[in-house]
C-alpha positions in Angstrom: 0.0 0.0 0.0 1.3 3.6 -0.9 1.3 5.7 1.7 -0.8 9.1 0.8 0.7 12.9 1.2 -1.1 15.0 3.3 0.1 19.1 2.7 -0.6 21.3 5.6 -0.6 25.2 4.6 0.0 27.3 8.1 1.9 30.4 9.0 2.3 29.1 12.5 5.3 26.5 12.0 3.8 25.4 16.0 0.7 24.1 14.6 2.8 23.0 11.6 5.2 20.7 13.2 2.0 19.5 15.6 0.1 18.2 12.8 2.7 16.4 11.2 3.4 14.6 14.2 0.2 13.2 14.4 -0.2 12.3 10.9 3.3 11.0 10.3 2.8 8.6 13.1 -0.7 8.1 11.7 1.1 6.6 8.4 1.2 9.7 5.8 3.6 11.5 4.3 3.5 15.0 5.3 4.8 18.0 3.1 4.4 21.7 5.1 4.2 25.4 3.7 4.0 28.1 5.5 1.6 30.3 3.4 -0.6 29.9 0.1 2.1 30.6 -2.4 4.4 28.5 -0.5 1.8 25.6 -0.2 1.3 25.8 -4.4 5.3 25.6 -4.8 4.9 22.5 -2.4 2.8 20.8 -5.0 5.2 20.9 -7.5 7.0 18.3 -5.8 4.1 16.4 -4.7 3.2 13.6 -6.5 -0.7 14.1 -7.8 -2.1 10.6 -7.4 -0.6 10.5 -3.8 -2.2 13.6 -2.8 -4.8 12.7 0.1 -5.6 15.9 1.1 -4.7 19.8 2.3 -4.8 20.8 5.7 -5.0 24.6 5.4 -5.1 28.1 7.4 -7.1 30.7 6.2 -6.2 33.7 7.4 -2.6 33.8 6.6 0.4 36.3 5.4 0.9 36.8 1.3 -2.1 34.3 0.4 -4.6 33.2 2.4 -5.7 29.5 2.4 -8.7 30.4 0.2 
């Protein structure tokens, strides 16, 4: 079974680092950004087909999660 990527978009790298945690040890892979333009150059290098879901602020610096 492949494991599936899980991106979490966040200015707070806190919360970030939290969430990973408790997915990695939940069995995904788990890619971080720390705002909307960051989280769309973090899919560049995310493999489409593994993509399970995005975790995302809305409120955030430069682009918001919406």
């Amino acid at each position: 079974m492949v494991k599936k990527t899980i991106l979490i978009v966040d200015y707070s790298s806190t919360l970030r680092a939290s969430v990973e945690f408790t997915l990695a040890e939940a069995g995904y892979d788990v890619v971080q950004a720390g705002d909307g333009n960051e989280g769309l150059q973090a899919l560049d290098g995310v493999d489409k087909d593994q993509l399970g879901m995005i975790i995302t602020d809305i409120n955030m610096p430069n682009m918001d999660g919406i």
